[in-house]
C-alpha positions in Angstrom: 0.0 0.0 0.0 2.8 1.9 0.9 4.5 1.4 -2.3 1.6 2.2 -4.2 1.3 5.5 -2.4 4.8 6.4 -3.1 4.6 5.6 -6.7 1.3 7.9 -6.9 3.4 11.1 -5.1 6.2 10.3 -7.5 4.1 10.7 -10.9 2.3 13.4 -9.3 5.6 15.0 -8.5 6.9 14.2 -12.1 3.7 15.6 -14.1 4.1 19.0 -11.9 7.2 19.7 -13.0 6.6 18.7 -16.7 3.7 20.9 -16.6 5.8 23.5 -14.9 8.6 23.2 -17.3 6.1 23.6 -20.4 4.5 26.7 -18.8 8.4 28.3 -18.8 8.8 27.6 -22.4 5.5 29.1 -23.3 6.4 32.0 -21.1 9.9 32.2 -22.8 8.3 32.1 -26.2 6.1 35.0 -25.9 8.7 36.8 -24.5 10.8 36.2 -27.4 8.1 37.5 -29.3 7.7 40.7 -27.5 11.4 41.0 -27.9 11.2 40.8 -32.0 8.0 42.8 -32.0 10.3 45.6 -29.4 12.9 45.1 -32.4 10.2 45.7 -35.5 8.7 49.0 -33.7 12.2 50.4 -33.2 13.4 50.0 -36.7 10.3 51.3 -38.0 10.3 54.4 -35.3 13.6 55.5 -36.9 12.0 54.4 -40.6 9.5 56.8 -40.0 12.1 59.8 -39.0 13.8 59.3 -42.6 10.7 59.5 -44.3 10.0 63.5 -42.9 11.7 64.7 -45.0 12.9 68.4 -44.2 12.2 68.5 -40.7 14.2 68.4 -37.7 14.6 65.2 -36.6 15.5 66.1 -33.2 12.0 67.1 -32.7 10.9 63.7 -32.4 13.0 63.4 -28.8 11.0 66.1 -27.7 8.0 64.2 -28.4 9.3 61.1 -26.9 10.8 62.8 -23.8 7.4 64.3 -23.2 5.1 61.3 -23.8 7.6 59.2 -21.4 7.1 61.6 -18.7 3.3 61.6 -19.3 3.6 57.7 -19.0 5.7 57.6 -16.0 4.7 59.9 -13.5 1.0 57.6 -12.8 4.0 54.8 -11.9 6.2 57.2 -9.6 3.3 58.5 -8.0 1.3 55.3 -7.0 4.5 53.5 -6.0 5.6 56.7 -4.5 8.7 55.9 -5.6 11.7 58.9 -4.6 12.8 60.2 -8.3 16.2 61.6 -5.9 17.5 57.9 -5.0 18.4 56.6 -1.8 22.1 58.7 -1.7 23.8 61.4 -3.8 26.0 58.9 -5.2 23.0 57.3 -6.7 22.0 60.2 -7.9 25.1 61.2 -9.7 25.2 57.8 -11.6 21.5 58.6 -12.4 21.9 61.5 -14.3 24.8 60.3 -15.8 22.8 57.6 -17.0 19.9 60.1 -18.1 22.6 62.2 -19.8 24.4 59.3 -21.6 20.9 58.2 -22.5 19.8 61.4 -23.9 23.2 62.0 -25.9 22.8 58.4 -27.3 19.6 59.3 -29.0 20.1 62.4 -30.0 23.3 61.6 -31.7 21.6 58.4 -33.6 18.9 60.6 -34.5 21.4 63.0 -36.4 23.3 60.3 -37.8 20.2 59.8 -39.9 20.6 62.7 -41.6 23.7 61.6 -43.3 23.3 57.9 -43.4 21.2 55.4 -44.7 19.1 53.5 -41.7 20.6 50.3 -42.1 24.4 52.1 -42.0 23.5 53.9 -38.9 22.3 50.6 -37.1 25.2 48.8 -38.2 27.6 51.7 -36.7 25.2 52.0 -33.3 25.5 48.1 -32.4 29.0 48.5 -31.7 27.7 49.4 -28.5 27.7 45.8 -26.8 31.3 45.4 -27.4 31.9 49.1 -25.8 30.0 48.0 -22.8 32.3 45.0 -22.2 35.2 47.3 -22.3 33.5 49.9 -20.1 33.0 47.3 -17.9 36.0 46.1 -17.3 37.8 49.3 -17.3 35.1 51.1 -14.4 33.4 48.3 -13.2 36.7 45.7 -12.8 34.8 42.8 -14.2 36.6 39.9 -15.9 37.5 40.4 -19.3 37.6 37.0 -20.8 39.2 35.7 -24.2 36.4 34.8 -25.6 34.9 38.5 -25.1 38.2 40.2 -26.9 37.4 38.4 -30.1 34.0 39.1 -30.4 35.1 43.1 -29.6 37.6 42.7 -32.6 34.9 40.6 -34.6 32.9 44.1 -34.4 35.3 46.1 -34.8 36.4 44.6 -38.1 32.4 44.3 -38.6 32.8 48.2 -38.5 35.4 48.6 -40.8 33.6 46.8 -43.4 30.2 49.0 -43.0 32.1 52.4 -43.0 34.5 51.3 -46.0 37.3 53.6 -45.8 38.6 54.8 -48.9 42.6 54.2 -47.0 41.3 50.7 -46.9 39.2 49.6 -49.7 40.7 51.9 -52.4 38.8 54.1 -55.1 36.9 57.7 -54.9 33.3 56.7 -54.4 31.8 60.3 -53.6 29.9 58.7 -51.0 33.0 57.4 -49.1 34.7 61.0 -49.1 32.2 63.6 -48.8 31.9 65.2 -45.2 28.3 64.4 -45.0 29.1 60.4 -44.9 31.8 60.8 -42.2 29.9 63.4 -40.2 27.2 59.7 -40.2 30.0 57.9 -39.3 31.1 60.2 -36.4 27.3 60.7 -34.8 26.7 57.2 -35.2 30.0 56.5 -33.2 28.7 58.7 -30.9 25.5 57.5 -29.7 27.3 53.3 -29.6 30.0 55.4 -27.3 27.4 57.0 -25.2 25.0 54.2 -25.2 27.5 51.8 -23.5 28.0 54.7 -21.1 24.3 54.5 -20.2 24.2 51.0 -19.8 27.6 50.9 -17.9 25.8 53.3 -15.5 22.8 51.0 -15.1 25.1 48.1 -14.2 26.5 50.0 -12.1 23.2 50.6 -10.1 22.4 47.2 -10.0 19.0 45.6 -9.4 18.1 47.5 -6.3 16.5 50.7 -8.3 13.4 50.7 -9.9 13.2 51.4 -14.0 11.3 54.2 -13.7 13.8 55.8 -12.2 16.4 55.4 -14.9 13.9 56.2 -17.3 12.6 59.5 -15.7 16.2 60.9 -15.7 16.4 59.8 -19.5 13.3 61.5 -20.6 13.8 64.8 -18.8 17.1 65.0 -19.4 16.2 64.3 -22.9 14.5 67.1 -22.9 16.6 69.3 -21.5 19.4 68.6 -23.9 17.5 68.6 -27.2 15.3 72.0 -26.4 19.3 73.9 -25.5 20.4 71.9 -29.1 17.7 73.4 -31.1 17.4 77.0 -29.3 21.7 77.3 -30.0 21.3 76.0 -33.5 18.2 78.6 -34.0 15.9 75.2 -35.4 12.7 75.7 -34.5 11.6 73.8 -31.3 7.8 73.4 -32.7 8.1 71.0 -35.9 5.7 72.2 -39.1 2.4 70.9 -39.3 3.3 68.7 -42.1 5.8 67.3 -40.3 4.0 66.5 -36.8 2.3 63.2 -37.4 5.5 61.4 -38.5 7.3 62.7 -35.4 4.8 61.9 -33.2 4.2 58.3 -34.6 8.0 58.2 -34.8 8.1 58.6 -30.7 5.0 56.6 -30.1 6.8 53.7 -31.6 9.4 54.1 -29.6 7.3 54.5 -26.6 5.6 50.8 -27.8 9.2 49.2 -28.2 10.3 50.0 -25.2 6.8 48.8 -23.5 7.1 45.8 -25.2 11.0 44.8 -24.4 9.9 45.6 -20.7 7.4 42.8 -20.7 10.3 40.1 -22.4 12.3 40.7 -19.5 9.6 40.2 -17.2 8.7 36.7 -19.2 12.4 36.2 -20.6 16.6 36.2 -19.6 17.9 39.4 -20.7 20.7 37.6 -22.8 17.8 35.8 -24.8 16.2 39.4 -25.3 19.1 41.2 -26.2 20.2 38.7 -28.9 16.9 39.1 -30.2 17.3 42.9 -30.0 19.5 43.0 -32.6 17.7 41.9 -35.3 16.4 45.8 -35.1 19.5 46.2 -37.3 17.8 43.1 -40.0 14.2 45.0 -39.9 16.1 48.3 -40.5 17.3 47.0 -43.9 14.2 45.3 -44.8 11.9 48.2 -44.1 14.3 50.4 -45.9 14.5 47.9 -48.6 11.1 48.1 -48.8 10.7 51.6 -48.8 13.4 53.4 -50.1 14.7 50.6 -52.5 18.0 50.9 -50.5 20.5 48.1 -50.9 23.6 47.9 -48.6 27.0 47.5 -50.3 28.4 43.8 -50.1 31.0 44.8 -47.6 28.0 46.8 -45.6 25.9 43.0 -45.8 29.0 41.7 -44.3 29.9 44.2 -41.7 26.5 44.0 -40.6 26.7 40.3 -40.4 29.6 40.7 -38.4 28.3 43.1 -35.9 25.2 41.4 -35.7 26.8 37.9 -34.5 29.1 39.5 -31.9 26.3 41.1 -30.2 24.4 37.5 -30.7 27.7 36.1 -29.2 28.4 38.4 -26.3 24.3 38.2 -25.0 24.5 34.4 -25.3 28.2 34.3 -23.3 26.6 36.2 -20.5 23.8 33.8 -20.7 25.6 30.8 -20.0 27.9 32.2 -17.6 24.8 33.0 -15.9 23.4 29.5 -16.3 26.6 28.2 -15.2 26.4 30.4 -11.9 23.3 29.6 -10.8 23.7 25.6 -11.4 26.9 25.8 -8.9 25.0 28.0 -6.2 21.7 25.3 -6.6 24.5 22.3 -5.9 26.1 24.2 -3.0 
């Protein structure tokens, strides 16, 4: 009877966790998905800012900055959550991570102006790689072999996209004219200062709630572009015929970044972020599709390049993670 009992428990035991393990996959999926849909919303945000054509892009931030607010103040206000941090320290980090943030953006946006979307992309995901060298230069984290490769994998990945005429010969107009290195430098820019954000936000650790890191972003946002377009003399108020491009432009953004909030809460954030990438593969079909651009062969290959690193450095993380977490279950 006893027996009987015990082999009952144990296949009640056993279809638990089969049933639990299918729920995490299902979870996983969908998270996935919200992670490619984050991806498809974000490529077509920036699609959207190359199709006004003749307005000032930087506009757009000042739509996004605004609506972010707008969405985030219900969250700091029920949760009563202090926007100032627990210490000054905090704070400091904060708005370096709002400023970083802001400049990241900003810079992308103009690099638009000069360069094609999927060129822009391809420059801007050198970003992962910066963070691993951020990170080990400020944070004192490990720098492994493996990670040193993929950092020259993009870095070569880079070389091919930007196709310097020192390098690849000839006097393609393109290549030379100011206009396609200024691309190149803003570009370079916002990967520099995006790793900068996201060193920041490592550096804050689990302990401080999104909002905060976002409310920092979109006022400091703000801030930044309004003082860029008054010193330039642009208008800060776009034309009317440019207005519902902008706007959709920022509400896109605004969805993206909804929606690569709720993979994290159903997916690992190594997982997402490989999947984030493939915002650089939806930038060069929509503007495929669209603007009947085609990337050079070295551009399809310098993309490819900085594509897989990123892949590559999200899924190291992942099973160092993994790896982690199995010794601290056996100990």
């Amino acid at each position: 009877m006893s027996a009987t009992c015990s082999q009952h428990s144990s296949s009640t035991s056993s279809n638990d966790d089969n049933n639990q393990t299918k729920q995490q996959t299902k979870t996983a999926i969908v998270g996935c998905m919200f992670a490619a849909l984050s991806s498809l919303f974000m490529a077509a945000s920036k699609l959207f800012l190359k199709l006004a054509v003749g307005a000032e892009k930087t506009q757009m931030i000042v739509f996004c900055s605004i609506m972010q607010y707008l969405y985030l103040v219900p969250i700091i206000t029920h949760k009563k959550i202090n926007v100032f941090g627990p210490d000054w320290k905090t704070v400091i980090i904060l708005i370096l991570r709002g400023v970083a943030g802001s400049l990241a953006t900003l810079f992308l946006t103009m690099a638009l102006d000069h360069l094609s979307l999927g060129t822009s992309l391809s420059v801007y995901y050198i970003y992962p790689a910066l963070v691993g060298l951020f990170a080990c230069a400020c944070l004192k984290e490990k720098c492994s072999v493996v990670r040193g490769i993929l950092t020259g994998l993009t870095f070569i990945g880079l070389i091919f996209v930007t196709e310097p005429t020192f390098i690849f010969g000839g006097d393609d107009y393109k290549q030379s004219t100011k206009s396609h290195l200024l691309g190149i430098f803003y570009a370079s820019a916002s990967a520099i200062f995006m790793a900068t954000a996201l060193t920041a936000i490592r550096k804050l650790g689990p302990g401080i709630h999104f909002s905060h890191s976002l409310i920092y972003t979109s006022v400091g946002g703000l801030i930044i572009v309004l003082l860029q377009l008054y010193i330039s003399g642009k208008p800060i108020v776009p034309c009317w015929q440019h207005i519902l491009t902008l706007f959709l432009s920022a509400l896109f953004v605004i969805i993206g970044q909804m929606f690569v909030t709720l993979a994290l809460q159903r997916e690992r954030a190594g997982p997402v972020a490989s999947i984030n990438t493939s915002q650089l593969v939806f930038a060069i079909i929509l503007e495929y599709i669209v603007f009947e651009v085609v990337p050079t062969t070295f551009g399809f290959v310098g993309a490819g390049l900085i594509l897989l690193s990123a892949i590559a450095q999200s899924l190291e993380r992942t099973v160092k993670s993994g790896i982690r977490n199995r010794k601290k279950t056996i100990e």
